[in-house]
C-alpha positions in Angstrom: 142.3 -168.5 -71.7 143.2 -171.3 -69.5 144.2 -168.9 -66.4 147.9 -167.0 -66.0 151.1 -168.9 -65.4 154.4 -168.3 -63.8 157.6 -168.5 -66.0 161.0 -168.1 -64.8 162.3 -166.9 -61.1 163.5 -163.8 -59.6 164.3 -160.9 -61.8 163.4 -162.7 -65.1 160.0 -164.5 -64.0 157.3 -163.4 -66.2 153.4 -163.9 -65.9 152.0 -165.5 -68.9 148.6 -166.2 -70.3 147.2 -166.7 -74.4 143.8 -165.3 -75.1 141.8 -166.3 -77.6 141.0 -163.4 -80.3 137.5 -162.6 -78.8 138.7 -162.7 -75.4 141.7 -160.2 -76.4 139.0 -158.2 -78.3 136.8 -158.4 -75.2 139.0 -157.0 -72.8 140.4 -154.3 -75.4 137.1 -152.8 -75.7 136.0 -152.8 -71.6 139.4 -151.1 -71.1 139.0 -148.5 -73.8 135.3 -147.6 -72.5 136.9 -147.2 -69.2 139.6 -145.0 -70.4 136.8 -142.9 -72.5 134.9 -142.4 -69.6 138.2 -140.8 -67.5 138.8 -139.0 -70.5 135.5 -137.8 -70.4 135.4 -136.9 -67.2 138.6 -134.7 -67.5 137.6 -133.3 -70.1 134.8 -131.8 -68.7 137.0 -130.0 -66.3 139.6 -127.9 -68.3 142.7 -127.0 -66.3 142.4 -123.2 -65.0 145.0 -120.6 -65.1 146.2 -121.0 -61.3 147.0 -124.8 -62.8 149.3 -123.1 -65.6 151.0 -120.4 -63.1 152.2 -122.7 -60.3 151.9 -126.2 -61.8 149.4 -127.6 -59.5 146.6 -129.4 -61.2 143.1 -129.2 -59.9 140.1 -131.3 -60.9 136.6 -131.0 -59.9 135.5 -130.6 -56.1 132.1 -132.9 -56.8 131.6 -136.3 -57.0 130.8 -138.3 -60.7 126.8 -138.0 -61.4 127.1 -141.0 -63.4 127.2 -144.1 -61.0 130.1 -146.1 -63.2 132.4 -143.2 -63.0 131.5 -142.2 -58.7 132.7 -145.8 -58.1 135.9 -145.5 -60.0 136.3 -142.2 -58.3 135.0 -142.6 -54.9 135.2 -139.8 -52.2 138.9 -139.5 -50.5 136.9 -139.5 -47.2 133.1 -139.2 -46.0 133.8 -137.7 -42.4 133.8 -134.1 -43.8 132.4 -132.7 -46.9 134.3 -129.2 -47.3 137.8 -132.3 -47.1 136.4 -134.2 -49.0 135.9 -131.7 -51.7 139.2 -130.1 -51.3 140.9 -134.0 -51.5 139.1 -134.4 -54.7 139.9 -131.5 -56.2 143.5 -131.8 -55.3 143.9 -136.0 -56.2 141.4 -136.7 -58.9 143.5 -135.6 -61.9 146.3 -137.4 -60.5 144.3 -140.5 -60.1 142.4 -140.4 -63.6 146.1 -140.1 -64.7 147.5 -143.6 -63.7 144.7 -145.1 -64.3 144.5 -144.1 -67.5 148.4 -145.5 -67.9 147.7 -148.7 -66.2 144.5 -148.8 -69.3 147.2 -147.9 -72.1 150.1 -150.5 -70.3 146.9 -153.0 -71.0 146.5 -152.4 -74.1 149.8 -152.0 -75.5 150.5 -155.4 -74.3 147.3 -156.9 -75.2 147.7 -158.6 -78.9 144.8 -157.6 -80.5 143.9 -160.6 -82.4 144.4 -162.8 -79.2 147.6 -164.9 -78.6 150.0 -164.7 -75.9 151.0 -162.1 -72.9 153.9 -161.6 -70.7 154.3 -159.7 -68.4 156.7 -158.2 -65.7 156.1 -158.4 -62.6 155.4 -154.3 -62.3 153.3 -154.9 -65.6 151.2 -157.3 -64.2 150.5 -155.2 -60.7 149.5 -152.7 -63.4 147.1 -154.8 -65.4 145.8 -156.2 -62.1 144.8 -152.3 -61.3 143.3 -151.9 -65.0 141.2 -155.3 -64.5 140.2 -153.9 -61.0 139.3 -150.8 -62.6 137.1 -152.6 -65.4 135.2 -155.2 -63.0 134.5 -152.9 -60.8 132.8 -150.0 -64.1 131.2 -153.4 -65.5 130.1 -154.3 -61.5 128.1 -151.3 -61.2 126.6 -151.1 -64.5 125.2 -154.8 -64.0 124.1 -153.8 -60.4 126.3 -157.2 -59.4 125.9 -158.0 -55.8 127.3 -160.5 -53.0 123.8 -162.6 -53.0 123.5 -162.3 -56.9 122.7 -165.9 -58.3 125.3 -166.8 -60.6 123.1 -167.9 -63.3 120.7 -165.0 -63.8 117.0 -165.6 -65.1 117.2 -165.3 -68.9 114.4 -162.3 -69.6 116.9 -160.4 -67.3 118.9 -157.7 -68.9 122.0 -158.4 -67.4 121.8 -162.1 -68.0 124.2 -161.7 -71.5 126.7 -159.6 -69.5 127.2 -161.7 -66.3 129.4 -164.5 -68.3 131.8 -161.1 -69.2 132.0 -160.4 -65.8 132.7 -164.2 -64.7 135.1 -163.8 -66.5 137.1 -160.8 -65.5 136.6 -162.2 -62.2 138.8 -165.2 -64.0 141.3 -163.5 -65.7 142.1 -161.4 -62.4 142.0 -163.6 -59.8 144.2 -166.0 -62.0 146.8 -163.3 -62.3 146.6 -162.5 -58.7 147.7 -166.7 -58.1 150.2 -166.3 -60.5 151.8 -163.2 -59.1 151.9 -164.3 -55.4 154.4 -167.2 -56.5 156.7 -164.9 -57.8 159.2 -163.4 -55.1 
């Protein structure tokens, strides 16, 4: 990928890019373990019958145990915990829900054997919210950090992921460049 591009003007201007097939097959799999994990997490909390009765989802009132997932759900606030529990409860399912459809709008315009992508200007705010979501899961799993090297020693773990990341960081920030010439 040689970094997003701006095509057209006004209503018609599109944001494109061409991946390669392992960088399409890349991304496809860091979004869909991203969406797995929401899944996963709703899952775990079935809706209850007050939900059926008056239409008003509720999620769970705790945060994530699992690091990856309490940083793509962080707390609504930390200045009270009884609010912060009630704010979760009341805007988690809502928030596993679009990201969830900003991960499928990803993937339904990602070819998956590479090639190229345009985009909207809504879709590509929407991928730039999937990619968010993804650098920020793949972030915490590789404990990535401000003062990080950018070349990690070799005989550490996360030395074969860091390039992935890199890249994300690529890809996104690209897009963002692209998207703040259109008007």
């Amino acid at each position: 990928m040689n970094g997003w591009k701006r095509s057209g003007r006004g209503a018609k201007a599109r944001l494109v890019a061409t991946l390669e097939e392992q960088e399409s097959s890349v991304l496809r799999g860091l979004v869909t373990e991203v969406r797995q994990m929401l899944a996963g997490r709703s899952a775990a909390y079935p809706a209850d019958e007050l939900a059926a009765i008056t239409g008003m989802r509720t999620g769970p009132s705790t945060r994530p145990d699992d690091r990856v997932l309490a940083r793509l759900l962080p707390d609504f606030t930390t200045e009270d915990a009884d609010l912060a529990a009630g704010l979760r409860s009341l805007h988690e399912p809502e928030l596993i829900e679009a990201k969830d459809a900003a991960a499928a709008l990803v993937l339904d315009t990602l070819p998956a054997d590479g090639g190229r992508v345009e985009l909207t200007v809504e879709q590509a705010d929407t991928w730039l919210a999937a990619l968010n979501d993804v650098r920020l899961a793949l972030g915490t799993a590789l404990d990535v950090s401000e003062d990080m090297p950018d070349d990690l020693d070799p005989a550490d773990p996360r030395a074969p992921h860091i390039g992935v990341y890199q890249w994300l960081t690529f890809v996104q920030d690209s897009l963002v460049q692209a998207r703040m010439q259109v008007r």
